[in-house]
N, C-alpha and C positions, 0 to 999 in steps of 0.2 A: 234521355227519356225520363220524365219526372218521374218519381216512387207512387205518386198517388193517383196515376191513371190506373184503369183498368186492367189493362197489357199485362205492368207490372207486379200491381199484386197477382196477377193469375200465378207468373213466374215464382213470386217468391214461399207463398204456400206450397205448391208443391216440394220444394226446394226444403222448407223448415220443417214439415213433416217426415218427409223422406229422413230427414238427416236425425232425428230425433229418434224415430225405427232403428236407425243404423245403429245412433250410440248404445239403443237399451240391449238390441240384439246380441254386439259387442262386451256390454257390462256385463251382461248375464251369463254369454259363454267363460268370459274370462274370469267372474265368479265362482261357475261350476269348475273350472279348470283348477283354481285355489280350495280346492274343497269344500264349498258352501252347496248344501243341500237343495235341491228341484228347487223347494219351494221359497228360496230367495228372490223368486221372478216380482214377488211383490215388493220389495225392497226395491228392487233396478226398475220396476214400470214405476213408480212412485216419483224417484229423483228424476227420472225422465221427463214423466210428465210436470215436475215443478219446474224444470228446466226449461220444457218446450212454452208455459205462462211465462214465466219470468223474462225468457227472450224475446216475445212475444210484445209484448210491452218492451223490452227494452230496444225493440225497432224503432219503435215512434219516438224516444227520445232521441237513439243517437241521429236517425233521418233529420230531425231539427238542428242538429249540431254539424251536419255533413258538411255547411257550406263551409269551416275551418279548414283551415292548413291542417294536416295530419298531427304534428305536435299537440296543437291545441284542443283539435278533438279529442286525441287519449288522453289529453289531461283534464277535459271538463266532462269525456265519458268517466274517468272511474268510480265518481259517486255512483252514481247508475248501475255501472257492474259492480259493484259491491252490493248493489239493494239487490240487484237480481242473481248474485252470485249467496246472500244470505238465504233469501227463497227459494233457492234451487238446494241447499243447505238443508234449511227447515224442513223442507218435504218429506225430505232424503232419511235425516233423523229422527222423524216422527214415526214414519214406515219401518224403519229398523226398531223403535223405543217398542212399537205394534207388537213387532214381528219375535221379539229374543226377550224381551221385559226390562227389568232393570241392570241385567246384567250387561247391555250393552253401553247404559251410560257412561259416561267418563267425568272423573272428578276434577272439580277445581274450574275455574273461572276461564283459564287460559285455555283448557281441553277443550271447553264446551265452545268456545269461538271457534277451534282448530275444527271439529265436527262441524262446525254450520258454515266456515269458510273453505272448505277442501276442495270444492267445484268451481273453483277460483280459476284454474288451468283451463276448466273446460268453456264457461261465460269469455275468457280471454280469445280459446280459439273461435269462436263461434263469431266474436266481435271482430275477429283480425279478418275472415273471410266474409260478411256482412259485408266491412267496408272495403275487402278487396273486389269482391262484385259491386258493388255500388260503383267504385273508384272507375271501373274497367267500364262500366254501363255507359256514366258520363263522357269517360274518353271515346267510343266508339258514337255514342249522342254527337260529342264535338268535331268527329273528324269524318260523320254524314252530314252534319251540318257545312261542313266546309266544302266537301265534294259537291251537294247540292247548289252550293252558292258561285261556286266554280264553273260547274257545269252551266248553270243557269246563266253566269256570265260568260259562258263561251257561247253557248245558243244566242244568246243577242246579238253578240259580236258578229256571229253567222250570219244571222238575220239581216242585222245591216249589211255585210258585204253581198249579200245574194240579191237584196232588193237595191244596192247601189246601183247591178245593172242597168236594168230597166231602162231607168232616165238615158241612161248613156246611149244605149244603143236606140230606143225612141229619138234620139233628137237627131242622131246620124242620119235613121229612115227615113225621118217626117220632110228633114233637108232637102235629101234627094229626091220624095214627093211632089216636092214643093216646084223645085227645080222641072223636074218635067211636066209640071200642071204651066208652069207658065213658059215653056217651049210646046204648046199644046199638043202635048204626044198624051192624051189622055187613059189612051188604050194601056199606055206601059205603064201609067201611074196607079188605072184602076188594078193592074195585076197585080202589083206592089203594096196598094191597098192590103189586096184579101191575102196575099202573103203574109204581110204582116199582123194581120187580124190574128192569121191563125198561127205563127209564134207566140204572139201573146197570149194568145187563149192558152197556150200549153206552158208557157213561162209564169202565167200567174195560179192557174190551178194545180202546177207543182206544189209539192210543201218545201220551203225551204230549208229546214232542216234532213231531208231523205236524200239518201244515195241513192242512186240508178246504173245499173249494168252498160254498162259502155257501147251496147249495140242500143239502148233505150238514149245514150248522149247522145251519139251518132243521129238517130233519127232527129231529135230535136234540133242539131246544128244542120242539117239537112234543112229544114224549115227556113231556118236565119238564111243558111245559101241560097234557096229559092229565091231571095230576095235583091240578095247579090246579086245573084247570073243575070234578074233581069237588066240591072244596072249595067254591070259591063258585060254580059253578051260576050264573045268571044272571045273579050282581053281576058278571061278568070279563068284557070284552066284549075281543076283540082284533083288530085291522086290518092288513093286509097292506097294503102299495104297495112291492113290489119292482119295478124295472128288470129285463127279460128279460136284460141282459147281465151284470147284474152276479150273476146265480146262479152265475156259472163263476169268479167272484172267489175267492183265497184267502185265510183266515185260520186266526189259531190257532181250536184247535180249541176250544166251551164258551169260548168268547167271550163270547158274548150271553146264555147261563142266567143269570149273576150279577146284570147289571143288568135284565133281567125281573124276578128274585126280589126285587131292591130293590123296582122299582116297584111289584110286587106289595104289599110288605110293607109302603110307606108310603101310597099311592097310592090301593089296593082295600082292604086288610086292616083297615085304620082307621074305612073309613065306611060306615055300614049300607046306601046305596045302588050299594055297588059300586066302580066304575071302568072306565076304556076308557084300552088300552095302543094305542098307533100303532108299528109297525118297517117303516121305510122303510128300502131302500137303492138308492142307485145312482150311476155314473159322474159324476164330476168332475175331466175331463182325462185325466190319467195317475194321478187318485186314487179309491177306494173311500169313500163315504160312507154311513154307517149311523147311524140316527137310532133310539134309544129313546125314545118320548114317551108321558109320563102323563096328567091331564085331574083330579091328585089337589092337593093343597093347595101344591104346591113346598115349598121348603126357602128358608129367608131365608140360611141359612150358603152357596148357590149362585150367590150372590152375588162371593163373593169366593173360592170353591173349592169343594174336598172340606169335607164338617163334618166334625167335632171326632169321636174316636171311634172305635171300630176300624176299621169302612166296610170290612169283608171285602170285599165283592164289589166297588164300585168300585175300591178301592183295590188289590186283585188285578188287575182288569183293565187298568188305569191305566199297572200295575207290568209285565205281561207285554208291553203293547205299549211300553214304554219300552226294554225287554230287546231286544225285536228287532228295532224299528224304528229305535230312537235316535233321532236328529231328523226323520226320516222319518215322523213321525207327529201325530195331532191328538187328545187329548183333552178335549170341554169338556164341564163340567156347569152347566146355566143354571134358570133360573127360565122358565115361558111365558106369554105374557099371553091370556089375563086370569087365567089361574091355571094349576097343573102344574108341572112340572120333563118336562127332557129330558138325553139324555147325547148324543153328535155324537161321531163316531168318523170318523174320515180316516186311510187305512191306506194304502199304496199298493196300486196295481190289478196283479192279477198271476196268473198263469190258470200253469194246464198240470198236471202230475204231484205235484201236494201236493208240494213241496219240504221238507223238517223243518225247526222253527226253528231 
């Protein structure tokens, strides 16, 4: 945050006044503590208040000097604190010359420097804490700067894999539309139609970036099945075992369409008699676990990963939970016996007001 906004100086007046109270407050107890009579308070509000000008001005120059290397800056601050360490001097001595007369002077050439330079300690600390808040301002400026820049470029990243769906799963649907417009079964196309209208309407007035309670996914992948069932009809058998706690879990939102439509695609799509999908979720400690499971041939490439290939939807979803969970997270994709594939999702468990990724 630059020094010459608003924000800043509010911050630093207060901050130089305050501290300028403290010292005289301080001087002048630990005057009366050495003997000096009440009315020395003029004496100590005197160097105080030269102290508090001197400094004062001696903001503005070192703030021009800030952008040095530390080395550099104390060495092209000490003109500076010597001019405002003389001032702060002067004040100091003139109020005392006021205050006792001549008897406080000091002889010789050498003394009277040693009188106007003694505030020398205190211009030093003032300057070492100046630029250790200044120092520490910058840093935390530079490392909201990054977090910003970070964040922002995780939102994007988001952004495109959540809007990657769309395409994908539209051109699977439109296929299948397609297909039974020209086997004139019109009836089953127009249902598919307004099925799919109304996935989209709810896939694109989502915000991409919001999480949603897993009984709010649910609903939405209910949609995309509707669309399914019409399609295979009796081959698509599907099974619930949800946990009643874990409905309140959050995740990203269109989560679980992609690897449905997988399993669908390799699972059901392939074999004349069908398929049965399983989506199990629920609590494991302080983690969310979600289970896609098919009953279709597996994949030998599940073995050792993701297969070969573009793998939109897994590797979309793969990609979003590595976004915003970082290590925080589990994704496996396996083989099941005595046949099938499953995907095994571990998210953390985390409930309340859909947070955004």
């Amino acid at each position: 945050m630059s020094e010459t906004s608003t924000s800043t100086s509010r911050q630093f007046w207060p901050l130089q006044i305050g501290g300028w109270i403290a010292y005289a407050v301080y001087s002048y107890l630990l005057s009366i503590a050495y003997g000096k009579p009440p009315g020395y308070w003029t004496v100590v509000l005197a160097g105080a208040l030269s102290g508090f000008v001197a400094t004062s001005g001696l903001r503005y120059v070192l703030r021009a000097l800030s952008h040095l290397p530390a080395v550099l800056f104390f060495v092209a601050a000490l003109g500076p604190i010597l001019v405002a360490t003389s001032l702060m001097g002067l004040g100091h001595m003139m109020a005392l010359t006021r205050w006792c007369g001549q008897e406080c002077m000091h002889e010789g050439l050498l003394a009277y420097f040693a009188s106007i330079l003694w505030p020398i300690y205190v211009i030093l600390a003032w300057t070492g804490l100046y630029y250790g808040i200044r120092s520490y301002r910058k840093l935390q400026e530079t490392t909201q700067t990054a977090l910003v820049a970070t964040a922002s470029a995780h939102q994007a990243q988001l952004k495109m894999l959540r809007y990657q769906l769309n395409p994908h799963f539209l051109f699977n649907t439109l296929n299948a539309i397609s297909t039974l417009i020209l086997d004139r079964d019109t009836g089953t196309a127009n249902r598919m139609v307004t099925g799919l209208s109304a996935f989209l309407r709810h896939s694109l007035d989502a915000d991409p970036m919001q999480r949603v309670t897993l009984k709010q996914e649910l609903d939405a992948l209910n949609l995309y099945l509707s669309i399914e069932k019409i399609r295979f009809t009796e081959r698509l058998t599907i099974e619930y075992r949800i946990e009643p706690e874990a409905y309140s879990a959050l995740l990203p939102g269109l989560l679980l369409q992609p690897l449905i439509e997988n399993a669908i695609k390799y699972a059901v799509a392939k074999r004349v008699e069908g398929g049965k999908l399983e989506i199990t979720a629920h609590r494991v400690g302080d983690m969310l676990e979600i289970v896609i499971a098919d009953d279709g041939p597996g994949c030998p490439h599940f073995d050792v990963g993701l297969p070969p290939g573009n793998g939109v939807g897994l590797r979309n979803a793969q990609e979003r939970m590595r976004v915003l969970y970082g290590e925080r997270h589990s994704f496996v994709v396996r083989n099941r016996k005595p046949h099938g594939a499953e995907v095994v999702l571990k998210l953390p468990f985390e409930t309340g007001g859909a947070p955004r990724e």
